[in-house]
Backbone bond lengths (Angstrom), bond angles and torsions (degrees), N, CA, C in turn:
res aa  C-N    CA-C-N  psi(-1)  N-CA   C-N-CA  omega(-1)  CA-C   N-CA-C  phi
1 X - - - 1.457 - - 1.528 109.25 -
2 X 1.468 120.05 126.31 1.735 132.64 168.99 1.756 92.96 -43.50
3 X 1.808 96.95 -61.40 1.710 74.33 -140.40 1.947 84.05 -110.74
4 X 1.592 100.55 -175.88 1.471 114.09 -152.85 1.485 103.91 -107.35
5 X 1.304 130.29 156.28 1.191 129.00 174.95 1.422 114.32 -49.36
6 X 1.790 96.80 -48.18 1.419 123.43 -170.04 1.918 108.16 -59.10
7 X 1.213 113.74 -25.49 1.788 124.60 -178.85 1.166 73.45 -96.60
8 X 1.854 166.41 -95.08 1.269 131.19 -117.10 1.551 117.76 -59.57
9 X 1.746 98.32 -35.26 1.396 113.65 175.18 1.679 120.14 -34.58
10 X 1.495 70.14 -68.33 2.009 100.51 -174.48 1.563 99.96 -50.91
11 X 1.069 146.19 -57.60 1.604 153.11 145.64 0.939 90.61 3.34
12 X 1.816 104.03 -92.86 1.599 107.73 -169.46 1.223 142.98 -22.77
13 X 1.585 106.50 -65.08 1.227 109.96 164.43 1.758 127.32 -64.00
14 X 1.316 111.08 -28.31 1.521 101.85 160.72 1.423 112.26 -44.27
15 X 1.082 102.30 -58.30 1.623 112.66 170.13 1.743 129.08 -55.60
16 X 0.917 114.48 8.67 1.420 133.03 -145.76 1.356 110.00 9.96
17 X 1.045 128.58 53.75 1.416 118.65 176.53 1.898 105.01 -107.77
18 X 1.530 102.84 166.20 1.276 92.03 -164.47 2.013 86.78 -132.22
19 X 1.229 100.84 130.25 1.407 115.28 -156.52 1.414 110.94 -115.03
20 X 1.434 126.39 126.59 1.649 118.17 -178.44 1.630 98.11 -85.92
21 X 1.560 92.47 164.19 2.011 95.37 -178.29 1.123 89.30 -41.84
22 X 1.173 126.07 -105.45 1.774 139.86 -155.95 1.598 96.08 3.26
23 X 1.169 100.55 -72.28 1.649 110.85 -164.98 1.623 96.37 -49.65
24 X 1.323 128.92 -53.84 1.805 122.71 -167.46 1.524 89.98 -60.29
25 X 0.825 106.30 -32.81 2.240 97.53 -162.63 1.820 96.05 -82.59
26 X 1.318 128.16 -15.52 1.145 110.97 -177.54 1.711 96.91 -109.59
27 X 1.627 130.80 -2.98 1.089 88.62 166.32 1.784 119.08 -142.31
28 X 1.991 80.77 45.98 1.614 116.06 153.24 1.540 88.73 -91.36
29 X 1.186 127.21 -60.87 2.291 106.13 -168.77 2.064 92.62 -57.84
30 X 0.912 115.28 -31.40 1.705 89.87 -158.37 1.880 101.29 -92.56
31 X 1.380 122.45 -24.46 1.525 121.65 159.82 1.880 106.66 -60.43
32 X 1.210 123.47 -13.86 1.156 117.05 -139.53 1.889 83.44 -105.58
33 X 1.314 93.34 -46.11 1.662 111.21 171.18 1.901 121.40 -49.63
34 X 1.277 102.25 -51.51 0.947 140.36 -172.70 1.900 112.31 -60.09
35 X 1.724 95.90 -36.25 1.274 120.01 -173.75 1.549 101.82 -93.37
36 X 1.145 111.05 -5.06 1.575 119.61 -170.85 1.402 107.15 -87.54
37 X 1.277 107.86 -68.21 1.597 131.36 165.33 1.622 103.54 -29.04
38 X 1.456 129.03 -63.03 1.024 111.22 173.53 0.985 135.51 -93.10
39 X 1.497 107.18 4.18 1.612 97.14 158.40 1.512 104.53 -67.72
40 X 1.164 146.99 -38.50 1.397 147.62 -165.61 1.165 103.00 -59.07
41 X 1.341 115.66 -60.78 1.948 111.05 -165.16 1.461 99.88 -74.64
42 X 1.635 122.52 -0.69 1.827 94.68 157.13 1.573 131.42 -85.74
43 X 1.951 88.73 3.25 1.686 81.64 -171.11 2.004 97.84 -99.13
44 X 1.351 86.61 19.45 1.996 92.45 -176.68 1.669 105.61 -75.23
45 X 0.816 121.49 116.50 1.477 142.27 -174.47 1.660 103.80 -59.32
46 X 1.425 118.82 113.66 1.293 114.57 -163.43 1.481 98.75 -134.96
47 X 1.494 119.65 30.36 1.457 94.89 -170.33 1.651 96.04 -94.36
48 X 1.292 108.82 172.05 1.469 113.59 -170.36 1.328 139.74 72.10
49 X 2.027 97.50 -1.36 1.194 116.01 -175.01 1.812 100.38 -82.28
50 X 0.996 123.29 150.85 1.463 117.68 174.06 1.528 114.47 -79.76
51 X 1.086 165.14 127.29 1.384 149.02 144.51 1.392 133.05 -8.98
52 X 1.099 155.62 155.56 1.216 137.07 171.67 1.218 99.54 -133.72
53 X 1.648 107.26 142.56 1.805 111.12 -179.71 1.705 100.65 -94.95
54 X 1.112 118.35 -47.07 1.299 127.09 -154.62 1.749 105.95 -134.51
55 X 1.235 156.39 119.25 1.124 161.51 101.88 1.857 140.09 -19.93
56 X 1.451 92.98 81.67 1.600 88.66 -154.54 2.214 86.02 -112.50
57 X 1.425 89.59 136.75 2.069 100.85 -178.11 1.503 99.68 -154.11
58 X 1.202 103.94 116.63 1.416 115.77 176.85 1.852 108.04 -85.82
59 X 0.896 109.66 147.19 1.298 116.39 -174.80 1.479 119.05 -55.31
60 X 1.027 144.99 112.96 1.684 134.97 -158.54 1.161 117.90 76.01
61 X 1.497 124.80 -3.98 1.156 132.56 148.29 1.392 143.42 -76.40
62 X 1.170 124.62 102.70 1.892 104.58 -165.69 1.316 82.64 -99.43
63 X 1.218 160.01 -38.73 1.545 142.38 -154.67 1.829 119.95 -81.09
64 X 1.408 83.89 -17.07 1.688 97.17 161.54 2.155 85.62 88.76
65 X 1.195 132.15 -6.60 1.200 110.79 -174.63 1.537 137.43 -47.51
66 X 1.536 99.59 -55.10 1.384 118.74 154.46 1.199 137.06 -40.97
67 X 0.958 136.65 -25.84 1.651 171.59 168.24 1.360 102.88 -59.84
68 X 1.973 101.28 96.38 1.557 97.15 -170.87 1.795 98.99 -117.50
69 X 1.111 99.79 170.29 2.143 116.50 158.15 1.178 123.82 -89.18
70 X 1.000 145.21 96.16 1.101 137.43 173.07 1.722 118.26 -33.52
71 X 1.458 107.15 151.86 1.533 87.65 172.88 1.172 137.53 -62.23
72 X 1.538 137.97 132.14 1.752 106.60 168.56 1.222 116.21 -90.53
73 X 0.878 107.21 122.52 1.749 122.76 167.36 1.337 98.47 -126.37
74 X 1.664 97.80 139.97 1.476 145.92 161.10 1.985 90.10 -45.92
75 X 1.602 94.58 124.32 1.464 100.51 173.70 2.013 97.45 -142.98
76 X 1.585 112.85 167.35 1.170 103.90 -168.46 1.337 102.51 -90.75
77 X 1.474 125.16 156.63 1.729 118.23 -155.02 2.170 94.60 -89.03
78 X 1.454 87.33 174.07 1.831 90.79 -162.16 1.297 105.54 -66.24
79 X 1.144 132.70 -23.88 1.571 152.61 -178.70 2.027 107.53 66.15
80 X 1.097 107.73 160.03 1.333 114.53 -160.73 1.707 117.14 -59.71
81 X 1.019 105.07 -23.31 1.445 111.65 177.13 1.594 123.72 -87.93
82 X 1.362 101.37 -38.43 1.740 95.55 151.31 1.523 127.40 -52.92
83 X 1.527 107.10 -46.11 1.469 115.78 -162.04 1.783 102.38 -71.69
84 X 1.400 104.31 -24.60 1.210 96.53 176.11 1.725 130.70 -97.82
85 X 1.440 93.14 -14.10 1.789 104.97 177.11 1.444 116.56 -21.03
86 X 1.443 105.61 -50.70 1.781 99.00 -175.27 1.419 111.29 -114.76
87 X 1.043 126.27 32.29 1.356 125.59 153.43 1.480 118.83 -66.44
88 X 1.288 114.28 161.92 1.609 118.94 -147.81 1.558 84.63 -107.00
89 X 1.625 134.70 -46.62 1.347 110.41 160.99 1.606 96.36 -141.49
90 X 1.709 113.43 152.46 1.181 122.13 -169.73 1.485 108.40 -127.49
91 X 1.100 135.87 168.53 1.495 137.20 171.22 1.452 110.32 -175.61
92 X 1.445 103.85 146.92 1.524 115.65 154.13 2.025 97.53 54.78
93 X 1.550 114.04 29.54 1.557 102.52 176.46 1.401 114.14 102.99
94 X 1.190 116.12 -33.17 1.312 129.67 -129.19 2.406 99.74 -126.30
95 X 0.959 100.94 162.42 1.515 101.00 172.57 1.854 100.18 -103.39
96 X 1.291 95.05 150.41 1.609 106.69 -179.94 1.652 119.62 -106.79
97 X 1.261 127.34 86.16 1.477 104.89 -169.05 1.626 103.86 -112.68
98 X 1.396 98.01 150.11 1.812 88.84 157.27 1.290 144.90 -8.44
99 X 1.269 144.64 129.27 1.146 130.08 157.39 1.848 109.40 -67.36
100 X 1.485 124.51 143.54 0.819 136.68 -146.90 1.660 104.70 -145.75
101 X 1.516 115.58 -28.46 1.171 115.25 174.44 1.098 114.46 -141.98
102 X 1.930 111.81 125.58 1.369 127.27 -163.05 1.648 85.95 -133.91
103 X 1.621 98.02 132.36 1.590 118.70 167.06 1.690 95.58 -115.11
């Protein structure tokens, strides 16, 4: 196995989730899987490939021609009182939500 019970753990709790064995042993095999796969596509031979910045495919398009950008143009920003109009509670600028995560 790549990775360790002890790193699925450590995951977890980054994640705060709280995981029974079963669950660490099944997702040390599927991180472990997961780690496999990419080890493979680094041994994929890419020289001569160009880089790509951006990926643009229009639907029914395979040649990508059709496949446009919109213009950018400079527009004036939404300002704080729009962005907040329908929020359920607002303050001080800002949106107010629940706390959601307690250690």
């Amino acid at each position: 196995m790549k990775i360790t019970e002890k790193e699925v753990r450590y995951v977890a709790e980054l994640a705060n989730l709280s995981l029974s064995e079963a669950e660490v042993h099944k997702f040390q095999v599927d991180l472990d899987e997961i780690l496999g796969h990419v080890e493979r596509l680094s041994e994929v031979d890419t020289a001569g490939v160009e880089p790509m910045a951006q990926v643009l495919y229009a639907a029914g398009d395979t040649a990508g021609d059709s496949a446009r950008w919109r213009a950018d143009s400079e527009r004036p920003p939404l300002g704080t009182d729009i962005a907040l109009a329908n929020a359920p509670q607002a303050g001080g600028g800002y949106f107010k939500v629940p706390k959601v995560i307690e250690r």
